[in-house]
N, CA, C and O of each residue as an XYZ file, in Angstrom:
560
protein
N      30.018     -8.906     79.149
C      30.926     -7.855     78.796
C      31.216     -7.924     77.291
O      31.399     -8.936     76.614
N      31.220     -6.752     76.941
C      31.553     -6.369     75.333
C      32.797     -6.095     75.193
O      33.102     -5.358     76.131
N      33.790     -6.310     74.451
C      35.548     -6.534     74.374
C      35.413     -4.781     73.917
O      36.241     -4.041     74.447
N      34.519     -4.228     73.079
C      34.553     -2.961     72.530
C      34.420     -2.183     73.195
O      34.664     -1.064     72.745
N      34.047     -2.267     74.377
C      33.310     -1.340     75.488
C      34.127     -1.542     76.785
O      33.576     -1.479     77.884
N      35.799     -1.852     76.606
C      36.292     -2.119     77.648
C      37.243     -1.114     77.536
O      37.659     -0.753     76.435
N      37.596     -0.667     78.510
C      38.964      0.280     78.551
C      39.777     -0.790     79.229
O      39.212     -1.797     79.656
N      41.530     -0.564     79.391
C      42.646     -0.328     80.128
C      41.913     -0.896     81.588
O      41.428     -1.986     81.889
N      42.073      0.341     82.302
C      41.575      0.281     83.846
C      40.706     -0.771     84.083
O      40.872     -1.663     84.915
N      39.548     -0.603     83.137
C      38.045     -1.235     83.707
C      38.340     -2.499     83.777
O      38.110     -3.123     84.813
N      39.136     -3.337     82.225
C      39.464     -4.734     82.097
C      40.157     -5.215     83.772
O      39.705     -6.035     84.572
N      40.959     -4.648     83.835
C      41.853     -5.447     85.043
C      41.079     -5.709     86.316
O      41.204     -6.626     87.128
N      40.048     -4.430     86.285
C      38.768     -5.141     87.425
C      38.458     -6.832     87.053
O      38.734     -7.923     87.550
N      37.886     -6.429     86.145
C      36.884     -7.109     85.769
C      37.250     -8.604     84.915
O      36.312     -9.324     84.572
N      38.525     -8.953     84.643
C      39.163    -10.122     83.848
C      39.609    -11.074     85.086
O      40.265    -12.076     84.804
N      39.352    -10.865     86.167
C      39.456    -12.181     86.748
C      38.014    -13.191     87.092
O      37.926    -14.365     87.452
N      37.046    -12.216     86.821
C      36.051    -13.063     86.982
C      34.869    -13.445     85.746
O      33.764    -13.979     85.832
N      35.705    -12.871     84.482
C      35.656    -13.779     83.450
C      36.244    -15.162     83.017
O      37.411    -15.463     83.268
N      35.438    -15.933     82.399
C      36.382    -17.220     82.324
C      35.693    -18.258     81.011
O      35.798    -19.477     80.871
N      35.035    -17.331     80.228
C      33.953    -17.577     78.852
C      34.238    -15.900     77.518
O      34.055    -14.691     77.663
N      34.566    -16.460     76.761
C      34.403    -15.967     75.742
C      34.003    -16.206     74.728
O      34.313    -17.316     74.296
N      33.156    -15.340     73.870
C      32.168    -15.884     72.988
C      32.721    -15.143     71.180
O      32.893    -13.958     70.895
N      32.850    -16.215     70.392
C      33.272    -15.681     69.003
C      32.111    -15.551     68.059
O      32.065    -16.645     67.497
N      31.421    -15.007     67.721
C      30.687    -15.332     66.968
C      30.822    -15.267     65.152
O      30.928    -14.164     64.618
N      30.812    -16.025     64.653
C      31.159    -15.913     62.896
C      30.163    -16.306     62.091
O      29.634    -17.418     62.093
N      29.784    -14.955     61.071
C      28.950    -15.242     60.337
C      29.490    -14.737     58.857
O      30.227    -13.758     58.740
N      29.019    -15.548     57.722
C      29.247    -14.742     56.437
C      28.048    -14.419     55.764
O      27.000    -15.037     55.947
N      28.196    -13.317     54.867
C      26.972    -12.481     54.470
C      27.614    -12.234     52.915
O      28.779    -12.471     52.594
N      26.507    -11.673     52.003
C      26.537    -11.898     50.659
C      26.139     -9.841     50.158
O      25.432     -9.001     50.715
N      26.907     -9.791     49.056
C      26.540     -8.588     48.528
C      26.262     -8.708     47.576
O      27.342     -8.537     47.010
N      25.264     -8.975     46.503
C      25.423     -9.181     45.405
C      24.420     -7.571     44.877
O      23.534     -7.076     45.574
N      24.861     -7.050     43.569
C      24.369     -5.627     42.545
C      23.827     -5.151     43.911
O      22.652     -5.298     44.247
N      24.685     -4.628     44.595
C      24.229     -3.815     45.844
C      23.096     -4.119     47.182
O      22.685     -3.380     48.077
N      22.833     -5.498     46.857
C      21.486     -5.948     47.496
C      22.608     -7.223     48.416
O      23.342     -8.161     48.103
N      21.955     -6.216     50.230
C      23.154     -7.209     50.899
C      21.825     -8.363     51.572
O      20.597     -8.400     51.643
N      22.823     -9.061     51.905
C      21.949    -10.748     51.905
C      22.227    -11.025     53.795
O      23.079    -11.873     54.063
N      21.671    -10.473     54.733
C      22.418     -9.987     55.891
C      21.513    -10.707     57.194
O      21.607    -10.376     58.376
N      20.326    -12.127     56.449
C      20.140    -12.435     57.450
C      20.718    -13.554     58.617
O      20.269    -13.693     59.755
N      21.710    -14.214     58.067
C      22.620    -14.940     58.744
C      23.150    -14.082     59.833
O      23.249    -14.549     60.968
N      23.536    -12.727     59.539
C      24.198    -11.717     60.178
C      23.460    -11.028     61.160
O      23.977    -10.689     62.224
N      22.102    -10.763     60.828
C      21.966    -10.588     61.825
C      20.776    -11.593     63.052
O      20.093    -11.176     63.988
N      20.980    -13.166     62.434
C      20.664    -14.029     63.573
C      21.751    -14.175     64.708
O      21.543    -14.222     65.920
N      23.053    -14.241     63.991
C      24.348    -14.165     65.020
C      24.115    -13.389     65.927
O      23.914    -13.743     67.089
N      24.110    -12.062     65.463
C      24.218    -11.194     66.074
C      23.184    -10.863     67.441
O      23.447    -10.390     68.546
N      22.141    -11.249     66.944
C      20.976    -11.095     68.040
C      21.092    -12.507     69.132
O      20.751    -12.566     70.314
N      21.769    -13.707     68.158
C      21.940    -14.871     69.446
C      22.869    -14.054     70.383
O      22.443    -13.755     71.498
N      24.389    -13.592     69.911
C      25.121    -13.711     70.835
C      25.243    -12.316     71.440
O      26.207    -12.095     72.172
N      24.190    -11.181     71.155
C      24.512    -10.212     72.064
C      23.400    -10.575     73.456
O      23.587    -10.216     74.619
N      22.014    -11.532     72.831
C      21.190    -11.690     73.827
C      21.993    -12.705     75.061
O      21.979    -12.489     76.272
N      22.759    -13.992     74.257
C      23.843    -14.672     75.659
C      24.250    -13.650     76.233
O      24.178    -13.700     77.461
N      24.708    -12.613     75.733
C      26.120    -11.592     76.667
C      25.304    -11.322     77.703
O      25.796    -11.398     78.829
N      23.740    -10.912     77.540
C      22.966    -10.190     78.327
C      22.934    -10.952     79.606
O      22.969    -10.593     80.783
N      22.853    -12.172     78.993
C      22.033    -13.074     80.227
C      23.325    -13.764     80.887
O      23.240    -14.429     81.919
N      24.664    -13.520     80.119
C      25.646    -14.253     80.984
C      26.519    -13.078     81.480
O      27.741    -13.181     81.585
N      25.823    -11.947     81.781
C      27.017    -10.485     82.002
C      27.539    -11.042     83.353
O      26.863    -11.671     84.167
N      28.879    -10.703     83.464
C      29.596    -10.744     84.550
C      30.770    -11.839     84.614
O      31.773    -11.850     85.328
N      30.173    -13.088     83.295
C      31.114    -13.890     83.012
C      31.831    -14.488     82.173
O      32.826    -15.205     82.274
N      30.811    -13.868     80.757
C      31.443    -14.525     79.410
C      31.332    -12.731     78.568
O      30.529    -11.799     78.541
N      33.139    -13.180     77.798
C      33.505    -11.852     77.133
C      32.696    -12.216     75.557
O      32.798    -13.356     75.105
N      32.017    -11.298     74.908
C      31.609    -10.726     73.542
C      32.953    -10.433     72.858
O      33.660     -9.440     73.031
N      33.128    -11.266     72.216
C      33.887    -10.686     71.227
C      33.467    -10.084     69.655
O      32.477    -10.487     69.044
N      34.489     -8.966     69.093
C      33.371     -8.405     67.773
C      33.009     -9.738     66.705
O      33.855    -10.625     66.593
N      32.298     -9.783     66.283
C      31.756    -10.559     65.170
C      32.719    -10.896     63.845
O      33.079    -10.022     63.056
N      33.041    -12.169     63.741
C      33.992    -12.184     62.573
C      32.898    -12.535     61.172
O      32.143    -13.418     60.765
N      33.315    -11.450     60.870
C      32.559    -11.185     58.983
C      33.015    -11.313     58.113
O      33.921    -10.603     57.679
N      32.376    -12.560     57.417
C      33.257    -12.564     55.805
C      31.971    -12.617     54.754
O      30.824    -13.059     54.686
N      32.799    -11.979     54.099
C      32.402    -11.954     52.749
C      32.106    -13.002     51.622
O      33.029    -13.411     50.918
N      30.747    -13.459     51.440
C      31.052    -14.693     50.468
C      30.832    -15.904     51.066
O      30.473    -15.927     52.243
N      31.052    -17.315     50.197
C      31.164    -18.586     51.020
C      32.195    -19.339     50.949
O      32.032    -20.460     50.466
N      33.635    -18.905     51.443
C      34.695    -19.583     50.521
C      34.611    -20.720     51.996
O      34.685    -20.220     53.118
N      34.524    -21.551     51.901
C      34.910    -22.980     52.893
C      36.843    -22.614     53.624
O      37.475    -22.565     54.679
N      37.005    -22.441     52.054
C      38.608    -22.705     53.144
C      39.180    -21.374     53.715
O      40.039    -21.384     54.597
N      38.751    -20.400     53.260
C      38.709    -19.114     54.678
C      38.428    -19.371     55.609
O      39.290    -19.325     56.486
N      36.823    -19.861     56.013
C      36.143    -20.211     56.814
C      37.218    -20.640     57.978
O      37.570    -20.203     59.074
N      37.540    -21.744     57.119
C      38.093    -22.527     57.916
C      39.881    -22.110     58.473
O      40.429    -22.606     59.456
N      40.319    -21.380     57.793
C      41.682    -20.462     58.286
C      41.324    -19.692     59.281
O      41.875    -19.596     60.378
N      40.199    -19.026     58.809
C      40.375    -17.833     60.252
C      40.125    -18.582     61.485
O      40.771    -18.406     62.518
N      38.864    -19.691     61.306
C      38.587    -20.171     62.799
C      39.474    -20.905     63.277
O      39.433    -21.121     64.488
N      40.468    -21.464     62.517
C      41.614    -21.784     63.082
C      42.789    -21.328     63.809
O      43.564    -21.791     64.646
N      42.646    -20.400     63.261
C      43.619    -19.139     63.962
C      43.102    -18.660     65.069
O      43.962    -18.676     65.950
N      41.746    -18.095     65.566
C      41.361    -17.594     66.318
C      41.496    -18.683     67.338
O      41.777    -18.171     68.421
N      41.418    -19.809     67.403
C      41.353    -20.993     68.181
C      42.699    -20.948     68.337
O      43.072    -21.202     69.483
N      43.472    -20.726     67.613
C      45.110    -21.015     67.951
C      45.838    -19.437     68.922
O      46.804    -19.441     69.685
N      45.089    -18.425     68.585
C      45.396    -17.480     69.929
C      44.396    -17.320     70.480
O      44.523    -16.146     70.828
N      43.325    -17.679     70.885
C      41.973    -18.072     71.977
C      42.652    -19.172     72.998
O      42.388    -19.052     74.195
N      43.327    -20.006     72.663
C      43.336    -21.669     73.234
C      44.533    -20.989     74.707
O      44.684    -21.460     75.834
N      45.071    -19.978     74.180
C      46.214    -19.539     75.210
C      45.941    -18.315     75.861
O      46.807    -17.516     76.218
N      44.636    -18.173     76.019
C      44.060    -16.660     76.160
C      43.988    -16.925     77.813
O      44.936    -16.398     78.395
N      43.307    -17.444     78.447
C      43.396    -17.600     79.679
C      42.039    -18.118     80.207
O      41.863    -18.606     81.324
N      41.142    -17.952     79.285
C      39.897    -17.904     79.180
C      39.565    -19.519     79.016
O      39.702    -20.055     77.916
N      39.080    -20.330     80.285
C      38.423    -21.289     80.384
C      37.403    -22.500     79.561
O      37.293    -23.718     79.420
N      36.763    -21.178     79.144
C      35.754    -21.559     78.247
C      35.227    -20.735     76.752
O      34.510    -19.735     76.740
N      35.738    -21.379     75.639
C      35.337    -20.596     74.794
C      34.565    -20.953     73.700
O      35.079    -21.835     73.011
N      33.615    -20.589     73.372
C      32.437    -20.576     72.619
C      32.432    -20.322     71.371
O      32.520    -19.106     71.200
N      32.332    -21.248     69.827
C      32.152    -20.551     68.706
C      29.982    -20.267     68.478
O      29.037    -21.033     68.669
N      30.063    -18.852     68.023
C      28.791    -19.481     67.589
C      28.849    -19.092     66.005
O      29.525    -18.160     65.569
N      28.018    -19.968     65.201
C      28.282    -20.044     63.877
C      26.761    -20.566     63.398
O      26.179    -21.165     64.302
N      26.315    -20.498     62.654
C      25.283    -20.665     61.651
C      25.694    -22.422     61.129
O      26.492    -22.877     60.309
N      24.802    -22.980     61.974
C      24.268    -24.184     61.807
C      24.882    -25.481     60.335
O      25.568    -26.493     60.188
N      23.995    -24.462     59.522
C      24.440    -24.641     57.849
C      25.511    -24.604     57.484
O      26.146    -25.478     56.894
N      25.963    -23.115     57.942
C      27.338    -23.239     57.610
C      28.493    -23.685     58.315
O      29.545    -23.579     57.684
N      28.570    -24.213     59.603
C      29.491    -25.362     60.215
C      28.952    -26.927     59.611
O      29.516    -28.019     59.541
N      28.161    -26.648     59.386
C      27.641    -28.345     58.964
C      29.081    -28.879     57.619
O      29.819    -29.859     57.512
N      28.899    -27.776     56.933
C      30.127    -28.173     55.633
C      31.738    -28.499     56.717
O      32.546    -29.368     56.388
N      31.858    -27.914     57.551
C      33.330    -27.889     58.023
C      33.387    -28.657     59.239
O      32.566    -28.593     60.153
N      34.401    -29.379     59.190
C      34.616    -30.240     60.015
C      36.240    -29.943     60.159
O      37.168    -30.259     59.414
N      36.214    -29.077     61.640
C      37.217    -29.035     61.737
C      37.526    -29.169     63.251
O      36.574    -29.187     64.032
N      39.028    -29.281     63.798
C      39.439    -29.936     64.831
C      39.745    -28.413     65.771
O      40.632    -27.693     65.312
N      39.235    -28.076     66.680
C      39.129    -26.868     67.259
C      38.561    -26.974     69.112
O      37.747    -27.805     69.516
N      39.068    -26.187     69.759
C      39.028    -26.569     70.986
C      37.739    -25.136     71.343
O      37.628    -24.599     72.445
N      37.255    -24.928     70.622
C      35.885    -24.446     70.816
C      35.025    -25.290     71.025
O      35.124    -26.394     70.490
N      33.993    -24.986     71.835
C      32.542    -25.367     72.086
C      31.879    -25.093     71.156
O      31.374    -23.981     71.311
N      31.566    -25.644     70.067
C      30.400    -25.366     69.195
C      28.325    -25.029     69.987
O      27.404    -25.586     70.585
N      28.740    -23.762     69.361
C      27.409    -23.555     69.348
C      26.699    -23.175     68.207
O      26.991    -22.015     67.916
N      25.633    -23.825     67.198
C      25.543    -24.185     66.065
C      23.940    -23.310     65.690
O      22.929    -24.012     65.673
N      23.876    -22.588     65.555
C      22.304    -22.013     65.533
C      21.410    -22.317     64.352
O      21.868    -22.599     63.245
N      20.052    -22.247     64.640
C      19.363    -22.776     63.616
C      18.873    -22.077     63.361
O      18.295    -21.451     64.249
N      18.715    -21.603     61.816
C      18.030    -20.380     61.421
C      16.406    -20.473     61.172
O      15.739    -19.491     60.847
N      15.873    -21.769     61.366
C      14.601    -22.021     60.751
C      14.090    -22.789     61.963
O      13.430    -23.828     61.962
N      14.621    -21.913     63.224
C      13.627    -22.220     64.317
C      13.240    -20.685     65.306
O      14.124    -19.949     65.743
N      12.333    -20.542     65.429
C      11.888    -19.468     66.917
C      13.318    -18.952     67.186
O      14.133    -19.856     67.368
N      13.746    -17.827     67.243
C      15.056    -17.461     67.672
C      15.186    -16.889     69.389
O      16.237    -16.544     69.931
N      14.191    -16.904     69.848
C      13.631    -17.140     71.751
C      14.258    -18.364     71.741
O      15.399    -18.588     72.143
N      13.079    -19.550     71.027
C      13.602    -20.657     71.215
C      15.015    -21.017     71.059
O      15.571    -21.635     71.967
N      15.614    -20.707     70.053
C      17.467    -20.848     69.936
C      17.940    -20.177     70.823
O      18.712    -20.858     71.497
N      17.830    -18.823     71.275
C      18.803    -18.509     72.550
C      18.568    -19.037     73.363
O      19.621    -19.379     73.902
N      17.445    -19.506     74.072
C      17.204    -20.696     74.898
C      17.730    -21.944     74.839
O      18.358    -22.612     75.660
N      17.350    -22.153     73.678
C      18.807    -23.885     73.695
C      19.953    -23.459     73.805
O      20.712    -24.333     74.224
N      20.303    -22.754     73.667
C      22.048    -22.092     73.485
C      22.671    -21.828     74.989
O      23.730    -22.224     75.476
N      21.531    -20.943     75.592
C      21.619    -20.450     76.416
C      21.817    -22.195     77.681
O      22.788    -22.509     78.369
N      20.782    -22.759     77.549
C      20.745    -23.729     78.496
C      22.243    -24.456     78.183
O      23.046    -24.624     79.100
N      22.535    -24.870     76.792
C      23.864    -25.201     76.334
C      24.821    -25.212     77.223
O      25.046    -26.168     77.965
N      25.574    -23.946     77.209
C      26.419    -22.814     77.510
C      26.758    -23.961     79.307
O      27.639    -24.629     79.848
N      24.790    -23.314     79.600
C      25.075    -23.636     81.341
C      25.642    -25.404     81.547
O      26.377    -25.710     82.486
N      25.226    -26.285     80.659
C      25.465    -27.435     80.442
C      26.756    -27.529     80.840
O      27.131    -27.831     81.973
N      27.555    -27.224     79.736
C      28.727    -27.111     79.459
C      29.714    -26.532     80.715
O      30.869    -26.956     80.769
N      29.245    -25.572     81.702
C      29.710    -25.135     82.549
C      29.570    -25.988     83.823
O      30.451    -25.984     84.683
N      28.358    -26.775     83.934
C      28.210    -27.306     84.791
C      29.321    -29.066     84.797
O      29.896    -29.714     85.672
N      29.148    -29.186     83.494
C      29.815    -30.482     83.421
C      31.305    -30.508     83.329
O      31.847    -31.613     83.321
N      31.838    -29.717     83.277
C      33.458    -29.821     83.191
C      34.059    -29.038     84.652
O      35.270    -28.965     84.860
């Protein structure tokens, strides 16, 4: 399920047998008009292909986009989102983030890191991710 594509009515079906939500955060570069957008759109293709393959149980949330590489943004927003995620109701929740760029941050967060690699087969990465995910579900 896509958070954008939910109405009112439909959610209340359908939010009890969610219990995974997925954040995905990527930052992207603009420089003299020339945008730098492939981080953006590896995210994007990991975590709309999970939604596909986990429909029925883990929520898509929109993509958090920043601008630039500031570290300590980075690290504010995902903190925050973790600090109203952690009380959401939602069981299990998932960051996915660009490999490289979680590697710099080390931070204390009750997300599941899911860490993607940009300089492998991206079949192959939703596949590790994907098996991940089930890991993670199976073991807790």
């Amino acid at each position: 399920m896509r958070l954008l594509e939910q109405n009112e009515t439909n959610w209340t079906s359908i939010a009890p047998y969610l219990d995974t939500v997925c954040l995905p955060v990527y930052q992207y570069r603009m420089v003299h008009k020339e945008l730098q957008l492939e981080e953006a759109n590896l995210i994007e293709y990991i975590t709309e292909e999970l939604e596909k393959k986990l429909i029925g149980r883990m929520l898509l949330l929109p993509a958090c986009s920043l601008i630039g590489r500031d570290e300590k943004l980075l690290q504010t927003v995902i903190t925050s989102f973790d600090k109203e995620l952690v009380h959401s109701g939602f069981h299990y929740r998932f960051l996915v983030i660009l490999e490289e760029t979680w590697g710099k941050n080390k931070l204390d967060t009750s997300f599941h890191l899911l860490s993607v690699q940009k300089d492998v087969d991206k079949e192959v990465e939703l596949e590790r991710l994907y098996e991940e995910i089930l890991h993670i579900w199976q073991s807790v």
